[in-house]
Structures are given as structure tokens and as C-alpha cells.
Wavefront OBJ file of the C-alpha trace (Angstrom):
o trace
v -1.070 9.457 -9.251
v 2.207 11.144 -9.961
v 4.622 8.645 -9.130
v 5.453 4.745 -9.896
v 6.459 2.270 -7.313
v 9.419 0.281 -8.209
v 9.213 -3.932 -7.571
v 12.890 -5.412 -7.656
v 13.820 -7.570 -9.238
v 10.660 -7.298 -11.233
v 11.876 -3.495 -12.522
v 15.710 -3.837 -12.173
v 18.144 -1.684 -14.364
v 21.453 -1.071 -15.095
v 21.062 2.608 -14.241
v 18.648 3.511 -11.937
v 19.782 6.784 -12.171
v 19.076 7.303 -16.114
v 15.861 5.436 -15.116
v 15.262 8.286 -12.333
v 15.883 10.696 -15.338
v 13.605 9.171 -17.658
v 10.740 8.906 -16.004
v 11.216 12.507 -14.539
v 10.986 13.335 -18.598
v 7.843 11.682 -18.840
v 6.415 13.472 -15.865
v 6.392 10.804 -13.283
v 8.706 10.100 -10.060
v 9.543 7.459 -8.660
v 8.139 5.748 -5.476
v 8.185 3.423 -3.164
v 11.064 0.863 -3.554
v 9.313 -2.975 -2.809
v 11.548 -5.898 -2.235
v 11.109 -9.481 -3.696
v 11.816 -12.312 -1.091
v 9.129 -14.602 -1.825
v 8.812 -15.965 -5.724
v 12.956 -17.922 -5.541
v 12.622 -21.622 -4.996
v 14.802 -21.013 -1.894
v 12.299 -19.365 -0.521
v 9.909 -22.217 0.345
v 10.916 -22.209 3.813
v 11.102 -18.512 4.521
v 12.899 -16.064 3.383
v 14.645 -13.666 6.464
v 13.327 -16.268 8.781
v 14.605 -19.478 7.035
v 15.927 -21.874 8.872
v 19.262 -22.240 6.665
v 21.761 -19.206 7.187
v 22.477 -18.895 3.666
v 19.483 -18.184 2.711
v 18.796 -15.613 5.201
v 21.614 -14.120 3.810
v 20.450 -13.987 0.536
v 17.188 -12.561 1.402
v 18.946 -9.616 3.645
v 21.347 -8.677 1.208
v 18.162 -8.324 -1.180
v 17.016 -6.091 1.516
v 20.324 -4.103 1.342
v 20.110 -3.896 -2.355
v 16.841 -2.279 -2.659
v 17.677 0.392 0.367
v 20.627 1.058 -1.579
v 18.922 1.332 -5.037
v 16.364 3.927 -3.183
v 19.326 5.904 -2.257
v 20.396 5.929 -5.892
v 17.151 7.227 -7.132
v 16.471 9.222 -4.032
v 13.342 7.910 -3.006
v 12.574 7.673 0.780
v 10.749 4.294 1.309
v 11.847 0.854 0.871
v 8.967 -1.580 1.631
v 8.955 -4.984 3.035
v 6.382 -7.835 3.153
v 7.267 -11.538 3.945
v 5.473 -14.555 2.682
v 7.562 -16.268 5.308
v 5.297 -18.862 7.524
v 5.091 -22.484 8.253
v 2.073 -24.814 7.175
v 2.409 -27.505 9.984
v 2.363 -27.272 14.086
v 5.992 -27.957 14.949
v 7.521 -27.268 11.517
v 9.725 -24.489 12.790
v 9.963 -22.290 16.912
v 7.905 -19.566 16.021
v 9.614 -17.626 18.750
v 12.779 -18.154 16.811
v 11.576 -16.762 13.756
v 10.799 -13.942 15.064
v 14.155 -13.422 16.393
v 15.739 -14.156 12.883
v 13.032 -12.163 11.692
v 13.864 -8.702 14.015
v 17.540 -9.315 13.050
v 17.196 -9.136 9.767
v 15.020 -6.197 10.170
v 17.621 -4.846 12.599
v 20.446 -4.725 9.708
v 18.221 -3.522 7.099
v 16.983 -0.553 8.863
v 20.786 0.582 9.635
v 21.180 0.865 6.219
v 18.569 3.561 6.131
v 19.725 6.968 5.192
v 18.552 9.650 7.597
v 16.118 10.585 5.590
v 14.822 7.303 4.473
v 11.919 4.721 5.866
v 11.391 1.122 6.067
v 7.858 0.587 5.770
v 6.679 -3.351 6.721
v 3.893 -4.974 5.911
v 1.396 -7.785 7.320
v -0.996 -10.167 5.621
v -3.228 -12.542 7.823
v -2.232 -15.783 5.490
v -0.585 -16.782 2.579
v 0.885 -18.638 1.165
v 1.793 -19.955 4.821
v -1.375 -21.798 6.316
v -0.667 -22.704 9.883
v 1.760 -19.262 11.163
v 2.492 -16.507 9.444
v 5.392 -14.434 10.406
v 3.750 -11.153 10.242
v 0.429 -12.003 10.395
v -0.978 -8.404 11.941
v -0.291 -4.897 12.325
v 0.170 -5.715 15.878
v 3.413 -7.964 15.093
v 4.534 -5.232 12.501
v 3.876 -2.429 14.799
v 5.834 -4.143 17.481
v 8.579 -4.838 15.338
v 8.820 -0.951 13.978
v 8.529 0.093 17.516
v 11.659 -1.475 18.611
v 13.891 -0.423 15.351
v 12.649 3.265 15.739
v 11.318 6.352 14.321
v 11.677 5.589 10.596
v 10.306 2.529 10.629
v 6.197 2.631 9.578
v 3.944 0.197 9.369
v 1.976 -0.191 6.106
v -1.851 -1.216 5.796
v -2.819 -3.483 2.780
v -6.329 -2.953 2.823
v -7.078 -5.998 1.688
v -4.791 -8.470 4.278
v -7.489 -8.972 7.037
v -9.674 -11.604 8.307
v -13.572 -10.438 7.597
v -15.361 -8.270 9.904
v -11.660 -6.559 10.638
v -12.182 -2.869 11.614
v -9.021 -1.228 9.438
v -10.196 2.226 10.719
v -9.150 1.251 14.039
v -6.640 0.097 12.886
v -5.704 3.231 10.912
v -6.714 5.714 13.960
v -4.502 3.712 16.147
v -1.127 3.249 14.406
v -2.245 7.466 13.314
v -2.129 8.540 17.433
v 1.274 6.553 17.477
v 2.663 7.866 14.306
v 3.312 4.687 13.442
v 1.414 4.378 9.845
v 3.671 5.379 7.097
v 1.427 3.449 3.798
v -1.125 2.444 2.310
v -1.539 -0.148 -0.606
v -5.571 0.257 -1.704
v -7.131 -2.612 -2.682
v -10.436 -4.484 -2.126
v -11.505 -7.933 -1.640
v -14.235 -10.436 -1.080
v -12.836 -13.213 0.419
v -8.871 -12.905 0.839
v -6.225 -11.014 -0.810
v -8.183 -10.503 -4.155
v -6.378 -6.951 -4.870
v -9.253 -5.814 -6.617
v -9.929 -1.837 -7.605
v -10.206 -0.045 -4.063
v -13.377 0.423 -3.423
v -14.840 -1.837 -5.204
v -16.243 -4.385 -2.742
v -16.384 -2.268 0.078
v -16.656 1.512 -0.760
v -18.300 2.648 2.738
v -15.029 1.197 4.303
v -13.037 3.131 2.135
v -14.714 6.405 3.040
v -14.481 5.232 6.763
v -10.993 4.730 6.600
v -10.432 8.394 4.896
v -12.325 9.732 7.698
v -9.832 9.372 9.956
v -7.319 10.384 7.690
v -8.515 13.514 7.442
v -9.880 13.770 10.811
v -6.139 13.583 12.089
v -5.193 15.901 9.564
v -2.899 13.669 7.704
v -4.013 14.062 3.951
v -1.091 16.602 3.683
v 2.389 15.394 2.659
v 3.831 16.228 5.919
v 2.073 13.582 7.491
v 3.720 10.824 5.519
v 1.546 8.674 4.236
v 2.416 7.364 1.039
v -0.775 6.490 -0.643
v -0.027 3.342 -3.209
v -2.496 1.077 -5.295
v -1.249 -2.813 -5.184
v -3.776 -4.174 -7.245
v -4.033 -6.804 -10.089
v -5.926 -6.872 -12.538
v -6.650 -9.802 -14.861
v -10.196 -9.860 -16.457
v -10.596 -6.179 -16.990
v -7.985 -3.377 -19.367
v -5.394 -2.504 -16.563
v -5.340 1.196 -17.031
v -8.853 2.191 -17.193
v -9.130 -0.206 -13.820
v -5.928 2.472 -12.428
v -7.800 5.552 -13.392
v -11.291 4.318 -11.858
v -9.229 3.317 -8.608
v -7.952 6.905 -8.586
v -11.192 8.310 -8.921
v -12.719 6.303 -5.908
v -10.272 6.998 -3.759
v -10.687 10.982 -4.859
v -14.547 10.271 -4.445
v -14.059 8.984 -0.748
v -11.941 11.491 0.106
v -14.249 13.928 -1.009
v -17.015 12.623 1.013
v -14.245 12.209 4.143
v -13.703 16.255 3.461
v -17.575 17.132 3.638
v -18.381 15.731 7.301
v -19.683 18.373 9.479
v -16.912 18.123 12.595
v -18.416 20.525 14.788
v -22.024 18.957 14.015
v -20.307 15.507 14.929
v -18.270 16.780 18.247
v -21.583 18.281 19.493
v -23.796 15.082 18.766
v -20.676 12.719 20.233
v -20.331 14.919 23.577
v -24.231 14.926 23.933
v -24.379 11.582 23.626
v -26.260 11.544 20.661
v -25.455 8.147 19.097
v -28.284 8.326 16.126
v -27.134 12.102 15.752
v -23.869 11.625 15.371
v -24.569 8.349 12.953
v -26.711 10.941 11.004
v -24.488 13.510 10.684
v -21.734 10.956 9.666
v -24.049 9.152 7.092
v -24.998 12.927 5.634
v -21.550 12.801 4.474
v -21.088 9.705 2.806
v -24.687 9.750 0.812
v -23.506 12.829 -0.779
v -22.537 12.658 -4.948
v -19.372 14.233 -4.974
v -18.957 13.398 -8.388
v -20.377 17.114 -9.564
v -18.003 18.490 -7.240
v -14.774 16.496 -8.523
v -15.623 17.270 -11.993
v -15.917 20.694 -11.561
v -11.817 20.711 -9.798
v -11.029 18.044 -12.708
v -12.233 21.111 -15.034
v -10.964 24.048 -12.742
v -7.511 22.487 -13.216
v -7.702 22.089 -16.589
v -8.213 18.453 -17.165
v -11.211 16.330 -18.416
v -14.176 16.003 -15.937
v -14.197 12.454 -17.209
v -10.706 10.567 -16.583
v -12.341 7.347 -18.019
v -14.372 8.585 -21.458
v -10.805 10.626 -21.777
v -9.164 8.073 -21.806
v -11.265 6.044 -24.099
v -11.411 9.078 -26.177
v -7.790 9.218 -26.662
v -7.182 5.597 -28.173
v -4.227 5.027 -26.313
v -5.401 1.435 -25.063
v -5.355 0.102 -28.627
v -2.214 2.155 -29.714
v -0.221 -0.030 -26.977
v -2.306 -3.060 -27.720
v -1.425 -3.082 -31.575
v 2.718 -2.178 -30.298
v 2.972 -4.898 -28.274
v 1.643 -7.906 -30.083
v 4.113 -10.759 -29.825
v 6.128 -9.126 -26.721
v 6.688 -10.258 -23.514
v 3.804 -11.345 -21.260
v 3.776 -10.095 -17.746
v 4.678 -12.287 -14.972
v 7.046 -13.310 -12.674
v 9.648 -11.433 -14.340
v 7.234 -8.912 -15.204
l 1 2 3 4 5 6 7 8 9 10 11 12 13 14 15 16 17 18 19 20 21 22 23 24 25 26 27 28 29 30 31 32 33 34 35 36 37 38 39 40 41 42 43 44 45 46 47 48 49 50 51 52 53 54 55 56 57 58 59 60 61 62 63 64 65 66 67 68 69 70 71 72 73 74 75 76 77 78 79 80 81 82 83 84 85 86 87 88 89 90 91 92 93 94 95 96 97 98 99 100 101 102 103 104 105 106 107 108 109 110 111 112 113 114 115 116 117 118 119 120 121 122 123 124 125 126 127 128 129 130 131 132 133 134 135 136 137 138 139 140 141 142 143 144 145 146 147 148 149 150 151 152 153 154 155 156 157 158 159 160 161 162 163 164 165 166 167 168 169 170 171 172 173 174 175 176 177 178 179 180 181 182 183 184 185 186 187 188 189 190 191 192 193 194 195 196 197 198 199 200 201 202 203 204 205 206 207 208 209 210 211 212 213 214 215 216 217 218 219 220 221 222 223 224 225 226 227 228 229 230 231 232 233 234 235 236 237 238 239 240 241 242 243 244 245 246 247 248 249 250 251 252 253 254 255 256 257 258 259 260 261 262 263 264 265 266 267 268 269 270 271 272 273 274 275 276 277 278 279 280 281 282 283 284 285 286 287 288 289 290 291 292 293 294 295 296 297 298 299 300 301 302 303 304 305 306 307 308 309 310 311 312 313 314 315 316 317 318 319 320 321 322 323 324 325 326 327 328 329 330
């Protein structure tokens, strides 16, 4: 996980550069750039696709801000997810929204750099209970179609209704080049942003399947691989390292399918064949395996008992008693 995704306001600075710097000293860069339209009061009614002009203004020129703090920094994506919806039949035109909606998109992608992204998210519901304004990575890809070639659509694994096939999902927006992110999470019932994996890990090898199966794993492809998850009854870090290591496991598993064995069985017709050869895959402990790499490379085969071993959780634990609790303002 070599880089840190920036939340603004959550993680502003005076110097983004000197914060570029710093964290370049401490071995980590600096990722995606994710923009904050949805915790102000005057955000109740939308944010982009408010019905009072001044606040759409507000919420654009956040847009603006955090394009121009990834400039600064020099990273490439700036990502955007709306809470903006309407809880009532009539409340707002949906039609209209989306219009206020693809302008403000419209203004914030032309103040891309050429070699930046806008990435957009979707979420089925909430906090808006009756529309949603991006409700599906149909609307998103729609949107990213019109505004053009650097503008991706991101999958929140965890922003679906139940029973939602994401590798469709991901295999589609892959053949359109249209899927520039990931945030891994899972849930049980809506947007619990649990550890990927967790609930759901034969999804999560599904879904790397056709990562790799388009041949997209390497960093030409694009596909910025991000964890949004929170956690609140277990230690934070040792919840990061564990995601890390199950999205290393499914990939791993992803890696070991037999594709010739699976073309043959698929062009035969061979539906129990093809399941089998598929299912080989994912029953397979590649834990060995990633220990083995963990070791070739020099690190501990165990990220977790390393961790443990090294004390650090009660180090910051002791440092930070009567600081600042996370929240809002992070």
C-alpha cells in the first residue's frame, strides 16, 4: 500500500507541497485527491445539484480546489462522490438535477490537467431515500462518457443493492475503458465499509478475475486500487494490513486459474468443467505461496504477528492520550 489518499478538507494544509515532501521522506506518496461536498449544513439539499445557485457554487469551487491541490502535489486523480438526492416524490425535477449535476461536472473536468482524471463515484442510497443523483454505474458511466477520456468511473464495492453482480459490472466498464478505481470494502447489508473481503471473499476473488483476465493488474491499465473502509470496533491498522493481505490473497488465487483449461471447457460447452476449473482456483491456500514472496522480498511472512511484534500500536496509543479524536474534522 505505498501511497495515502488525501480527503479535503479533512487533510488540508498550508503547503501541500512540504506535505508532498514529507511524506515522500517517510516513504509514502500521495494518492488519490477526494472531495468533501456532503458533511456542510448547506448541503442538506444537494450539493452540485442544489437547488440554490450559491450553493452550487460553493460546492464547484470545492471541486476546483481539490483539482488544483492535485496539481500542486502532482497526483493524477481527483475523486468525486455526491450524497446529493431527494427523500420525497416531487421534492426537486430529477431531470434537472442531472443537468446541474453534468454542469458542474462539465467545469470541473476542464480544470483537469492533461494528465489528470476525474474519477466519479455511485452509491445506490444514502443519505437520500427516495432519488439519488448517482445512484449506479450506469448514471456515472453515462456522465464520464459525455465529458471524455479522462473521466473514469470508480466502483465502491460496497454501494450496491444485494444480489448485484460487480464483476459485470467490472468486465463491462473494463471493455469500455471506462473503470479508473476501486475503493475495497465489504458489507452485509448497506454501505458497512468493512475489511474487503470480509463478508464476501469469493466475490472478491471473482472480481480480481477479471482484472487479471483483461490484463489490467499492471499500472498501465489505470486502476487505482484504494481501501475506503472504517473501522470502529477493531485497532485500525492491523484491520489495514489484513485488508491488504486479502486483497493479495485473491489476487493470488485470480493469478492461478488455468485460462487455457477454462477457454477449452467454455468453447466445448462444458458448463460444470469450466465451473471446476474456475473453483480449482479459488480453493487453493495461497497463503504458503504469499509468504514465501513476503520472505523472497525481504519482509516478514506474517504482516500481522509483525506488526504485533513491533509494539507500534501501543507506542501511538500511549502518544496520543488526550489528543484529538477523529471525526468530522478528522
Amino acid at each position: 500500500a505505498p501511497t495515502v489518499a488525501l480527503h479535503i478538507p479533512w487533510d488540508r494544509v498550508d503547503d501541500y507541497t512540504h506535505l508532498a515532501g514529507f511524506a515522500k521522506e517517510h516513504g509514502v506518496g500521495l494518492g488519490t485527491i477526494n472531495a468533501n461536498v456532503f458533511q456542510d449544513d448547506d448541503y442538506m439539499l444537494g450539493s452540485v445539484t442544489n437547488p440554490d445557485p450559491a450553493v452550487r457554487r460553493k460546492a464547484i469551487d470545492h471541486l476546483l480546489e481539490c483539482v488544483d491541490i492535485a496539481a500542486q502535489v502532482g497526483v493524477r486523480d481527483v475523486k468525486l462522490w455526491f450524497s446529493d438526492g431527494t427523500n420525497y416524490p416531487g421534492q426537486d425535477s430529477i431531470r434537472v438535477r442531472q443537468d446541474r449535476l453534468a454542469q458542474a461536472l462539465r467545469e470541473t473536468y476542464a480544470r483537469l490537467n492533461p494528465d489528470q482524471r476525474l474519477l466519479l463515484e455511485y452509491k445506490l442510497f444514502e443519505p437520500a431515500f427516495y432519488t439519488t443523483d448517482v445512484p449506479d454505474w450506469g448514471t456515472a458511466y453515462a456522465h464520464c462518457l459525455r465529458l471524455g477520456e479522462k473521466a473514469q468511473v470508480v466502483i465502491d464495492t460496497g454501494h450496491h443493492a444485494p444480489g448485484t453482480n460487480i464483476e459485470f459490472i467490472v468486465a463491462f466498464l473494463l471493455r469500455e475503458q471506462k473503470l479508473g478505481a476501486f475503493d475495497f470494502n465489504s458489507r452485509f447489508y448497506a454501505d458497512d465499509d468493512l475489511m474487503v473481503g470480509s463478508a464476501d471473499p469469493f466475490q472478491l476473488f471473482r472480481i480480481m478475475h477479471e482484472i487479471v483476465s483483461a490484463d489490467a493488474l499492471k499500472s498501465g491499465a489505470g486502476i487505482a486500487f484504494m481501501l475506503d473502509q472504517c473501522h470502529n470496533i477493531e485497532p485500525k491498522i492491523p484491520a489495514q494490513i489484513r485488508s491488504v493481505m486479502n486483497v493479495q490473497e485473491a489476487t493470488a488465487k485470480a493469478l492461478l486459474v488455468d485460462h487455457d483449461a477454462l477457454a477449452e471447457a467454455q468453447r466445448a460447452g462444458d458448463v460444470l468443467g469450466a465451473n471446476a476449473v474456475f473453483m480449482d482456483a479459488y480453493n487453493t491456500d495461497v497463503r504458503p505461496l504469499l509468504a514465501d514472496v513476503r520472505r523472497e522480498m525481504g519482509l516478514d511472512p506474517d504482516p500481522v504477528a509483525a506488526y504485533q511484534r513491533s509494539g507500534y500500536g501501543d507506542k501511538i496509543v500511549a502518544e496520543r492520550v488526550g489528543g484529538q479524536q477523529a471525526g468530522w474534522g478528522a
